[in-house]
C-alpha positions in Angstrom: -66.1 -62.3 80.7 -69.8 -63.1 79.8 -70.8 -64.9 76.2 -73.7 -63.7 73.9 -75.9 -66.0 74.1 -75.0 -66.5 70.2 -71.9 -68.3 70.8 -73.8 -69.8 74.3 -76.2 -71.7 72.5 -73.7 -72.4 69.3 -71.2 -74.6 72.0 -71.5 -78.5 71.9 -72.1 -78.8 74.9 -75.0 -76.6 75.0 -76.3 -78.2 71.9 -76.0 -81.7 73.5 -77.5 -81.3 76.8 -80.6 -79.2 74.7 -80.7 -82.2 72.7 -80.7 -84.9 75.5 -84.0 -83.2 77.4 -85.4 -82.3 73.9 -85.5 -86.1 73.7 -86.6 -86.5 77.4 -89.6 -84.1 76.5 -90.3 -86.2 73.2 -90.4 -89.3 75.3 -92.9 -88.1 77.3 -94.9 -86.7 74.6 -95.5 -90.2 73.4 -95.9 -91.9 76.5 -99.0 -89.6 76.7 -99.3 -91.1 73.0 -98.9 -94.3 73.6 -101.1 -94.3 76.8 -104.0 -92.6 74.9 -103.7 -95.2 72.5 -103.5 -98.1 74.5 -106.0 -96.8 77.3 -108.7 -94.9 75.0 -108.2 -91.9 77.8 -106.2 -89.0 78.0 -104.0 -89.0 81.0 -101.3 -86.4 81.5 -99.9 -87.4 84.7 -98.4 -90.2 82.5 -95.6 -87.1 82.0 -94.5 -87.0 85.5 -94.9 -91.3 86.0 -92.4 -93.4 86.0 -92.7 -96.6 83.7 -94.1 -96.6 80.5 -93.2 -96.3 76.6 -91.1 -95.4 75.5 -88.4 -95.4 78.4 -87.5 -91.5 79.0 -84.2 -92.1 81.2 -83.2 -94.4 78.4 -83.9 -91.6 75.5 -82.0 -89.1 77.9 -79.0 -91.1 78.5 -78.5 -92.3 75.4 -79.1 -89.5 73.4 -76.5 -87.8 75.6 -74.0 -90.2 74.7 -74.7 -90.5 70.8 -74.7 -86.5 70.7 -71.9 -86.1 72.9 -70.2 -88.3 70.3 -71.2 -87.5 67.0 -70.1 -83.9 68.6 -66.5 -85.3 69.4 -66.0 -87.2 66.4 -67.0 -84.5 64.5 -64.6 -81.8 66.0 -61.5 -83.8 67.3 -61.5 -87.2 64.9 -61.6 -89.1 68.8 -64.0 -89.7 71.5 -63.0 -88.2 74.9 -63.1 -89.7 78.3 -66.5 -87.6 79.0 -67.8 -89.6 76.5 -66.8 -93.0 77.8 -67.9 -91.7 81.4 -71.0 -90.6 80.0 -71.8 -94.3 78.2 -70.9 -96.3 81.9 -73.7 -94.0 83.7 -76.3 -94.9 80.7 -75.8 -98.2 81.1 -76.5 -98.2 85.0 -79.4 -96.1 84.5 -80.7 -98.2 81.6 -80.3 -101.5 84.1 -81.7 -99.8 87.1 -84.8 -98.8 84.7 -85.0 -102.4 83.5 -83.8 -104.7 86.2 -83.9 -103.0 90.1 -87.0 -100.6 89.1 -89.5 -103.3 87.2 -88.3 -105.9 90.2 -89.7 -103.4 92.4 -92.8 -103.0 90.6 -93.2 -106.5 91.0 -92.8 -106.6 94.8 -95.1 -102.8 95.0 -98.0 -105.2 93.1 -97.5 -108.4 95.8 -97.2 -106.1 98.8 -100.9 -103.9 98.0 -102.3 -107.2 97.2 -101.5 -108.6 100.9 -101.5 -105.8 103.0 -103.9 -105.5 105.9 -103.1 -102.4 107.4 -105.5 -100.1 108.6 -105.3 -97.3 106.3 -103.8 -95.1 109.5 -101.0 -97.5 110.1 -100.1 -97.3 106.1 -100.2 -93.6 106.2 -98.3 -93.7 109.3 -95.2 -95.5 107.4 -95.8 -93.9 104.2 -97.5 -96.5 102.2 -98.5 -94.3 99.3 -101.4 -92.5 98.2 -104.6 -93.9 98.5 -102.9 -96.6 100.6 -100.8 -98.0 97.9 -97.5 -98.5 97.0 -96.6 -97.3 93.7 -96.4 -100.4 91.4 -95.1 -98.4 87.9 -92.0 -98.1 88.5 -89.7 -99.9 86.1 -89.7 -100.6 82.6 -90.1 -103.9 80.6 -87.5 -104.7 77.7 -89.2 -103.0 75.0 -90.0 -100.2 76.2 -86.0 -99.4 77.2 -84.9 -100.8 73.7 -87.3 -98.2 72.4 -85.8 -95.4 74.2 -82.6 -96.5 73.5 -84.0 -96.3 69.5 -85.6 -93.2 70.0 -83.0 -92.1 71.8 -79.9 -92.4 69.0 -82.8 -91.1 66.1 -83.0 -88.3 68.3 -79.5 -87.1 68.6 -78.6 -87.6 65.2 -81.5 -85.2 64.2 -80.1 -82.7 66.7 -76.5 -83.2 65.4 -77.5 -82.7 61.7 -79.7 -79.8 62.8 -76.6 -78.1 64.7 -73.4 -78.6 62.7 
């Protein structure tokens, strides 16, 4: 049987995984924000970058898990196991944003400031572009604690705009 796309869009789990890269996309909005701000320049790449503020794969995750549970409260009284499996994955993602990810920014900045490879030998073993590693990669602590914040604000818009 196929839905309407009616009663598509009106199930929770629709609502929260529209809500979840709604926040993403807001995330990256300000990033661009915050970039402009910080940098007096207008870079849009910032969008597809990793690093930056406010942490998108924190927003994401989190505002997955508050939806998902505002959602399950709401309906059932009780939080469901997709809930608690959803909460473990945020928190690896969160520390691999924070801890593995910014300690390998750290070791991208060391490495491009010692290298001497010819730039033939670094595009051999895939370097980077322009002969450089990629040192954005990971996120200080304020800028996860703000996507975790911007995160739950925006998943209790989205659960106040859908029930």
């Amino acid at each position: 049987m196929f839905l309407s796309f009616q009663s598509f869009i009106t199930s929770r789990p629709v609502q929260t995984i529209i809500i979840s890269f709604l926040t993403m996309l807001l995330a990256q909005v300000v990033k661009i924000l915050t970039y402009f701000i910080k940098h007096r320049k207008l870079d849009l790449s910032v969008v597809v970058s990793t690093g930056g503020f406010p942490s998108s794969h924190s927003a994401f995750c989190i505002s997955l898990c508050v939806s998902m549970g505002l959602f399950q409260w709401h309906e059932n009284g009780s939080l469901e196991w997709s809930f608690v499996v959803a909460c473990v994955f945020a928190a690896i993602i969160i520390h691999d944003a924070m801890g593995v990810r910014l300690e390998a920014s750290k070791h991208a900045k060391i490495l491009n400031r010692i290298a001497v490879l010819t730039d033939e030998e670094k595009e051999e073993i895939g370097y980077g572009k322009n002969g450089q590693l990629k040192e954005l990669l990971g996120h200080k602590f304020s800028e996860v604690v703000a996507g975790i914040v911007f995160g739950v604000i925006c998943a209790v818009i989205g659960f106040f705009i859908c029930i």
